[in-house]
Kinemage of the C-alpha trace (Angstrom):
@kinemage 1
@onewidth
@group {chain A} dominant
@subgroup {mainchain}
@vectorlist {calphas} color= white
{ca unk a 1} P -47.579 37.605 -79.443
{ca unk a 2} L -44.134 38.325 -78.622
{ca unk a 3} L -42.301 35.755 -76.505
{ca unk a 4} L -41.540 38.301 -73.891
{ca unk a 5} L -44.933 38.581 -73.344
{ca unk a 6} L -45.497 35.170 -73.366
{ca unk a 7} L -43.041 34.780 -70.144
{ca unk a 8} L -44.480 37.509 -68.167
{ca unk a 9} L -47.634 35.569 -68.340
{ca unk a 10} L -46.313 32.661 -66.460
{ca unk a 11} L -47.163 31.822 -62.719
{ca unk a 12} L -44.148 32.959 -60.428
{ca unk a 13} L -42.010 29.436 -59.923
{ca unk a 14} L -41.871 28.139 -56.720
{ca unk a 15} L -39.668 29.291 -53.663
{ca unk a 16} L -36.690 26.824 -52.873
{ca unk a 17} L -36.574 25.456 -48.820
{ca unk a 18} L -33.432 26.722 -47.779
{ca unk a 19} L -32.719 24.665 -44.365
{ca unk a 20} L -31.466 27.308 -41.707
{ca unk a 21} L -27.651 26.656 -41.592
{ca unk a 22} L -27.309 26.526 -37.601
{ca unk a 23} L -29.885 23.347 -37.959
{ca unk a 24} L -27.163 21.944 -40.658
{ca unk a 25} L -24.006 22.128 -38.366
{ca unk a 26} L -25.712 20.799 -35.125
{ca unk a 27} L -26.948 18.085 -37.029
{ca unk a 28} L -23.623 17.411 -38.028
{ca unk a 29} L -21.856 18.033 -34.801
{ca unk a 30} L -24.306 15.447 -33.320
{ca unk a 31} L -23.459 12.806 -35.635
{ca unk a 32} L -19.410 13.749 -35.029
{ca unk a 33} L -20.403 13.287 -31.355
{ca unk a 34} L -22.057 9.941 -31.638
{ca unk a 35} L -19.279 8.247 -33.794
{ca unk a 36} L -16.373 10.026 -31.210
{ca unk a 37} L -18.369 8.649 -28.491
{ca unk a 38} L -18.527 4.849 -30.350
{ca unk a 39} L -15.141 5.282 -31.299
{ca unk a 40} L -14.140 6.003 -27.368
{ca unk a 41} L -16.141 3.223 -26.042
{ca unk a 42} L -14.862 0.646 -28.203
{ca unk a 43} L -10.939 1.706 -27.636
{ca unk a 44} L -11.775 1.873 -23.908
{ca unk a 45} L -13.457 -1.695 -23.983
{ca unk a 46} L -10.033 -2.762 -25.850
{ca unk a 47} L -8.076 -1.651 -23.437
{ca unk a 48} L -9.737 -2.940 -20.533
{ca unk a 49} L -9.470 -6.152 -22.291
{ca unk a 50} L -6.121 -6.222 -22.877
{ca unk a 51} L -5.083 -5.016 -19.654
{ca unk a 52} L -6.919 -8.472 -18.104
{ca unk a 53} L -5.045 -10.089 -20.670
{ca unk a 54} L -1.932 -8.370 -19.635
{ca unk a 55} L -2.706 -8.415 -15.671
{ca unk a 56} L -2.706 -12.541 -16.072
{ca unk a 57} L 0.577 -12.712 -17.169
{ca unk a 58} L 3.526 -14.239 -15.278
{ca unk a 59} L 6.066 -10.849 -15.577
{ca unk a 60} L 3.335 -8.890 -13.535
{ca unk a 61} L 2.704 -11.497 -11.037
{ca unk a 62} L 4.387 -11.560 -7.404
{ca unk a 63} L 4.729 -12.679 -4.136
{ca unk a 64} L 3.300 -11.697 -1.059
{ca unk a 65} L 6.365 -12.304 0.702
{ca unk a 66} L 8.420 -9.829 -1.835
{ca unk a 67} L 6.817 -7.082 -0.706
{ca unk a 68} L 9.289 -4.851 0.497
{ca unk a 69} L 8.654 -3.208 3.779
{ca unk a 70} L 10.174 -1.603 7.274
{ca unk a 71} L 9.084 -4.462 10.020
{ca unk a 72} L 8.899 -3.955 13.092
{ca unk a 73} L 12.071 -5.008 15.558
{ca unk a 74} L 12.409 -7.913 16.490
{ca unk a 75} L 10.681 -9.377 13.793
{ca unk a 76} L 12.276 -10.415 9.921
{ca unk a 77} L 10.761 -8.914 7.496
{ca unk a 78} L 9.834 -12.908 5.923
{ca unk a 79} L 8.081 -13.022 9.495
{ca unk a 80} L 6.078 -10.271 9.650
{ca unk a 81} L 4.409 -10.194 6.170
{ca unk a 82} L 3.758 -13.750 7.059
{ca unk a 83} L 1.731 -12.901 10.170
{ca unk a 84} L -0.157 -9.870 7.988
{ca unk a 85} L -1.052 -12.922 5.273
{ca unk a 86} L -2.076 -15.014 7.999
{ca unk a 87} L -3.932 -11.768 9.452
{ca unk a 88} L -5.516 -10.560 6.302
{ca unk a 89} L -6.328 -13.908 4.313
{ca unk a 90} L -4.480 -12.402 1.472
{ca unk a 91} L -3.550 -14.522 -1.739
{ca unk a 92} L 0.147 -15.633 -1.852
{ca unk a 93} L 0.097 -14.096 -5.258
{ca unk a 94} L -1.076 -10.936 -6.889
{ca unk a 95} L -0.588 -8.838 -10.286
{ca unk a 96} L 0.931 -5.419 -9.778
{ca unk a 97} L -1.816 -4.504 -12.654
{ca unk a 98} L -4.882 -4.720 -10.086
{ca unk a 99} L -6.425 -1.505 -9.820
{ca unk a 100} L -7.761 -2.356 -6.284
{ca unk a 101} L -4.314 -3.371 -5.332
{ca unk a 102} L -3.593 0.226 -3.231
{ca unk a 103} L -6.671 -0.180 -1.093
{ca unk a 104} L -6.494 -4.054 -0.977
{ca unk a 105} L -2.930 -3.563 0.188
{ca unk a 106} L -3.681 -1.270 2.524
{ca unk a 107} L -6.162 -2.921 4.186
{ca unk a 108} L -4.478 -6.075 4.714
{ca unk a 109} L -1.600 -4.279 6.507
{ca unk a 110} L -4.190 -2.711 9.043
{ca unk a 111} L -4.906 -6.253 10.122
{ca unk a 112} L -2.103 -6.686 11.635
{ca unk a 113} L -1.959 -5.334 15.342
{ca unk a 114} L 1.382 -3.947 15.806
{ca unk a 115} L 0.233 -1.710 12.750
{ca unk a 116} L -0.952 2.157 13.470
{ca unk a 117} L -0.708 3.354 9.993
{ca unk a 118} L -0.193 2.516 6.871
{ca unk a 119} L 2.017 5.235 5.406
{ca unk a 120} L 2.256 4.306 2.265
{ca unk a 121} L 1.833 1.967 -1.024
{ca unk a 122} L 4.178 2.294 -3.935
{ca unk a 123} L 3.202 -0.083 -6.971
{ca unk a 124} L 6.119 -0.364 -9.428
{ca unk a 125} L 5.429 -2.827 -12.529
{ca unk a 126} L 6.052 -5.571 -13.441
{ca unk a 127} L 6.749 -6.358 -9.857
{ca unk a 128} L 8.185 -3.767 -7.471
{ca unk a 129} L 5.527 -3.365 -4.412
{ca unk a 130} L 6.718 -1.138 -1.488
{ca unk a 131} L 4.945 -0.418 2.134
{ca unk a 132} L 5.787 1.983 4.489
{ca unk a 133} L 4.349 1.434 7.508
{ca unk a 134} L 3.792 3.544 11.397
{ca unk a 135} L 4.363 0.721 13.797
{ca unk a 136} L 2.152 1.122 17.499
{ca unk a 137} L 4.739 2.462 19.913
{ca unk a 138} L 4.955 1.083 23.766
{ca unk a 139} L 3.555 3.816 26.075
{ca unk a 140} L 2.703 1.968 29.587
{ca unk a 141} L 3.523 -1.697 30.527
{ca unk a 142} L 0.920 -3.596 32.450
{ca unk a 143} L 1.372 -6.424 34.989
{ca unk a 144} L -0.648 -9.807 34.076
{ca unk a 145} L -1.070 -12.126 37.101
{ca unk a 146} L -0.996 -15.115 36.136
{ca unk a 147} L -3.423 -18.326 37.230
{ca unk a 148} L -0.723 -19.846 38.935
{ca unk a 149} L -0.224 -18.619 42.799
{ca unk a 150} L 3.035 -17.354 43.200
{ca unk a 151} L 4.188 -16.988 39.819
{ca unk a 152} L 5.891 -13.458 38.781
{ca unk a 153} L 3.232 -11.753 36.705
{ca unk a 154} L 4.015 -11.428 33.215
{ca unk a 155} L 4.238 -7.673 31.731
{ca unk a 156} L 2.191 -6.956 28.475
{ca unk a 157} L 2.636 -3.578 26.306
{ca unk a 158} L 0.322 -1.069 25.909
{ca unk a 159} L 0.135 2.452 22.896
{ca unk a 160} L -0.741 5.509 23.957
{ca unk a 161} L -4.616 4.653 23.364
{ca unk a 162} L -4.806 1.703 25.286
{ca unk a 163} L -4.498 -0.881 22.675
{ca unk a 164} L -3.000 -4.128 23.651
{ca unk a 165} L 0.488 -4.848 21.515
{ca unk a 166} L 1.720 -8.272 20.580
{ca unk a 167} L 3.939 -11.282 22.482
{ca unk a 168} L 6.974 -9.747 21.256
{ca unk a 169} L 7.146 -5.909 21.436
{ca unk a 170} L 10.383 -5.309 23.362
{ca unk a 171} L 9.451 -3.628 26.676
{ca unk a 172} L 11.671 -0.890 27.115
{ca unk a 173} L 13.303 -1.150 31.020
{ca unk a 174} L 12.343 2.393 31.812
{ca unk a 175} L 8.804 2.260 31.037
{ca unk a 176} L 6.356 2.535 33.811
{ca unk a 177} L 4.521 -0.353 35.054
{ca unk a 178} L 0.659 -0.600 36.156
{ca unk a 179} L -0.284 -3.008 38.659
{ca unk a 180} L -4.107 -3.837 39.692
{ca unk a 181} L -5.462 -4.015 36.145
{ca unk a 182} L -7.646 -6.969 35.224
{ca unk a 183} L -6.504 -9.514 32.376
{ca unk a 184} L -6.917 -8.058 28.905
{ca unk a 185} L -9.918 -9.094 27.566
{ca unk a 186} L -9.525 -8.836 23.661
{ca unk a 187} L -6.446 -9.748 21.475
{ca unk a 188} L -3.344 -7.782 20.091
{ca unk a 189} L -4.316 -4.748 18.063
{ca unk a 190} L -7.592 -4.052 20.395
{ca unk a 191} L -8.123 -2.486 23.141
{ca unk a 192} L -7.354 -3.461 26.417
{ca unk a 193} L -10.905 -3.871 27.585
{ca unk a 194} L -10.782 -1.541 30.433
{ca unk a 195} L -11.274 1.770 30.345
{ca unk a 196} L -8.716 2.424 33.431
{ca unk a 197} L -5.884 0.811 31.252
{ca unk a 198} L -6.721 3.035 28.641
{ca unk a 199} L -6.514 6.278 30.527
{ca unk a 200} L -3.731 5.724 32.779
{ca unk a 201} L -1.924 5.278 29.235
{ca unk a 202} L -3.257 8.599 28.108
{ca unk a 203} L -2.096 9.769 31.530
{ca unk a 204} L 1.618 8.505 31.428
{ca unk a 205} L 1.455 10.233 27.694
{ca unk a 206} L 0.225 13.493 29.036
{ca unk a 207} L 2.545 14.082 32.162
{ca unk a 208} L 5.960 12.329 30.187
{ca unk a 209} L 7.511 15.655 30.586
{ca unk a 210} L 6.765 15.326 34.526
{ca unk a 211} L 7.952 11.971 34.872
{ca unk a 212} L 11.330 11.741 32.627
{ca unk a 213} L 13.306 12.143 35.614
{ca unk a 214} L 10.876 11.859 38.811
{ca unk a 215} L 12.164 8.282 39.774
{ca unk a 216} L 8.454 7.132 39.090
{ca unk a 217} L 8.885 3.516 38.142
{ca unk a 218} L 4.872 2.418 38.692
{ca unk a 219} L 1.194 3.455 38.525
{ca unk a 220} L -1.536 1.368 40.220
{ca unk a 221} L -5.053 1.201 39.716
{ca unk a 222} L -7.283 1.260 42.607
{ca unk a 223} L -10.741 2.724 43.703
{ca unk a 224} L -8.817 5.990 45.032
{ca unk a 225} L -8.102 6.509 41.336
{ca unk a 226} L -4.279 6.182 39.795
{ca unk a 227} L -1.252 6.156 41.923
{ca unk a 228} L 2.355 7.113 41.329
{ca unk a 229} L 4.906 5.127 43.037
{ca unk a 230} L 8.742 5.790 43.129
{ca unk a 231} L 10.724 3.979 46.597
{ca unk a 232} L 9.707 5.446 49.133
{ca unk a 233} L 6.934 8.273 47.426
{ca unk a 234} L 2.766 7.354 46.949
{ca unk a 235} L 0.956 10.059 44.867
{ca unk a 236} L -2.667 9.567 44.948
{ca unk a 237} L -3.255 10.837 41.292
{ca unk a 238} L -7.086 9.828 41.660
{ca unk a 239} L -9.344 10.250 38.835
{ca unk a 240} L -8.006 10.748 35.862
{ca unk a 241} L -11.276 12.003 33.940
{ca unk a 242} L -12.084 15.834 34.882
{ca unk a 243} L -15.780 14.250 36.564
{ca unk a 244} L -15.627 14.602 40.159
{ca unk a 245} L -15.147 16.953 42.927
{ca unk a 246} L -11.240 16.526 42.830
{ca unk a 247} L -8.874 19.285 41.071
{ca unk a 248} L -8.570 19.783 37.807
{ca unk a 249} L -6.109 17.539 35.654
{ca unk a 250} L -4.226 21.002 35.248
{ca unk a 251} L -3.851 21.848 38.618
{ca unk a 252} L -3.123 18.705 39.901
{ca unk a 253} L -0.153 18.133 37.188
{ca unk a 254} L 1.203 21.636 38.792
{ca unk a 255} L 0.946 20.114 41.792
{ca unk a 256} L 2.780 17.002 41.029
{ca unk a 257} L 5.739 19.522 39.311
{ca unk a 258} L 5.797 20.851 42.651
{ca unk a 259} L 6.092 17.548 44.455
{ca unk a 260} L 8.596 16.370 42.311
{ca unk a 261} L 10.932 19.773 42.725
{ca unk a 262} L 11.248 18.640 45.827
{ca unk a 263} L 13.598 15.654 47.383
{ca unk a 264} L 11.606 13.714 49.552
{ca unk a 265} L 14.416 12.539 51.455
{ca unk a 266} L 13.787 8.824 53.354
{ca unk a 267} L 16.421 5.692 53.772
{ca unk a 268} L 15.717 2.949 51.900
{ca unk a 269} L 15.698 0.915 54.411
{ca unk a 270} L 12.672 2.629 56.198
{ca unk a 271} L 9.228 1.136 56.846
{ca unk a 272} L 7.645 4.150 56.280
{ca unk a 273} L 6.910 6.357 52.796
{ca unk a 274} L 5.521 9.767 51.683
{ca unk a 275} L 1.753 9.320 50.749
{ca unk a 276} L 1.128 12.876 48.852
{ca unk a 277} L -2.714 13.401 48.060
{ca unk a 278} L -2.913 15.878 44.909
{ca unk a 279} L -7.174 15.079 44.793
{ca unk a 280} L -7.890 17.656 47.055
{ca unk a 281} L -9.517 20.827 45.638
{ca unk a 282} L -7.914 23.001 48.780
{ca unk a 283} L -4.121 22.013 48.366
{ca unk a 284} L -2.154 19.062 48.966
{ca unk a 285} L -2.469 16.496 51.619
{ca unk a 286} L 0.507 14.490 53.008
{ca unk a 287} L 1.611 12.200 55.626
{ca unk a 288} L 3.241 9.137 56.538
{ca unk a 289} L 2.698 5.622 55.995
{ca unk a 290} L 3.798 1.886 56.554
{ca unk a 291} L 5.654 0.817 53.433
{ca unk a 292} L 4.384 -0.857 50.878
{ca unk a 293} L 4.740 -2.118 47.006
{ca unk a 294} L 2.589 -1.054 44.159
{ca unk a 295} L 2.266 -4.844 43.541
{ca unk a 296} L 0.812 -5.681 46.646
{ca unk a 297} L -2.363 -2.682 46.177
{ca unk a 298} L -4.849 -4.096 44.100
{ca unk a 299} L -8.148 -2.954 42.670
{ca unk a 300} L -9.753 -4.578 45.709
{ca unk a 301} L -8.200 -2.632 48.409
{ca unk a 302} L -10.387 0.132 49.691
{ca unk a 303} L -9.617 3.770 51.656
């Protein structure tokens, strides 16, 4: 038998498994994945570690009271980031590395209550730390009696919101002065505590391009609402919420304009003054009446 023969008589061998080659390359992508991903986590855990190692080190640490900043007049700069440690309960010291520095930064300036805004935090390693800062601006002063009869009341600054400003804001001489409030009834940086200081602030903000140059020196709070006082001049303002059956805010500022145009011409030496209602929702009211001081109308006296 020839050997040809022979080998066509064999069984067939088997067939070869021939893995798919998409299977092969996501395989190995996988595995590239999962050593990247090792590789990652172990230089990110290194670096992380060294930059606590780094963060504890003298040439990144600094002071509190290096922090350079605009402070508010009159106060030192040493002064006032003393008051916003005491404030905050900050540490004296801090690294420049601390990733929470930003936000712990600029919290601990918001504690402080001649602070509106914090503007700003610039973080320089190894030590350079720089706040800007939007300081609460005076907007009304308010007269404090004080417990002792016959003593000058005291005059305490108010922003435009209401909020009661520190000891030692200047008070500008030219800013108007409310009498009849009550006695503040939280600290600096919080509000007043009533709502009546708060919105004849908002008030004074709102007509300051009325009252620049009326010769309005005072505002008083009493149950007929505001009042506007220059020497010889009481407008009743009234409420100064739109609830009511008085005008509008808008139509009584046009009124006051119109007041204002106007010279209300009396001696100084007179006993009498203009009273000039602008409540009414038919016009303006006005008459005559016995002299008297802003100071001396409190929030007791009635119509």
């Amino acid at each position: 038998m020839s050997r040809r023969k022979v080998m066509d008589d064999l069984p067939p061998p088997p067939a070869s498994v021939v893995r798919p080659p998409v299977l092969k390359w996501t395989l190995q992508l996988t595995a590239l994945v999962l050593v990247a991903g090792l590789v990652l986590g172990g230089v990110i855990l290194l670096s992380q570690h060294a930059r606590e190692q780094i963060r504890e080190r003298e040439r990144f640490q600094t002071a509190f009271a290096d922090i350079d900043c605009n402070p508010p007049a009159p106060l030192e700069r040493a002064e006032f980031l003393e008051e916003v440690l005491y404030h905050s309960r900050q540490p004296e010291r801090f690294s420049t590395l601390d990733d929470s520095l930003v936000e712990r930064l600029n919290a601990a300036f918001l504690q402080h209550p001649w602070v509106a805004k914090v503007d700003k935090v610039d973080v320089t390693p190894p030590r350079g730390v720089r706040v800007t800062l939007i300081y609460r601006q005076p907007a009304l002063a308010v007269a404090v009696a004080s417990d002792l009869a016959g003593t000058t009341p005291k005059l305490r600054a108010v922003d435009e919101q209401g909020i009661l400003l520190p000891k030692k804001v200047p008070i500008p001489g030219d800013l108007i002065v409310l009498h009849g409030a009550p006695r503040p009834a939280s600290a600096a940086g919080k509000p007043w505590g009533d709502p009546g200081v708060a919105a004849a602030a908002q008030t004074v903000v709102l007509l300051k391009p009325q009252l620049g140059k009326s010769g309005i020196t005072a505002m008083s709070l009493t149950p007929q609402g505001l009042m506007l006082w220059s020497s010889h001049v009481k407008v009743i303002w009234g409420l100064t919420s739109s609830k009511g059956d008085e005008a509008t805010f808008v139509e009584k500022e046009r009124r006051l304009g119109e007041v204002l145009a106007k010279p209300q011409s009396m001696s100084w030496w007179s006993p009498w003054m203009h009273e000039i209602d602008l409540r009414p929702r038919e016009g303006i009211k006005s008459r005559l009446v016995p002299w008297e001081s802003p100071a001396a109308v409190n929030s007791t006296k009635k119509d």
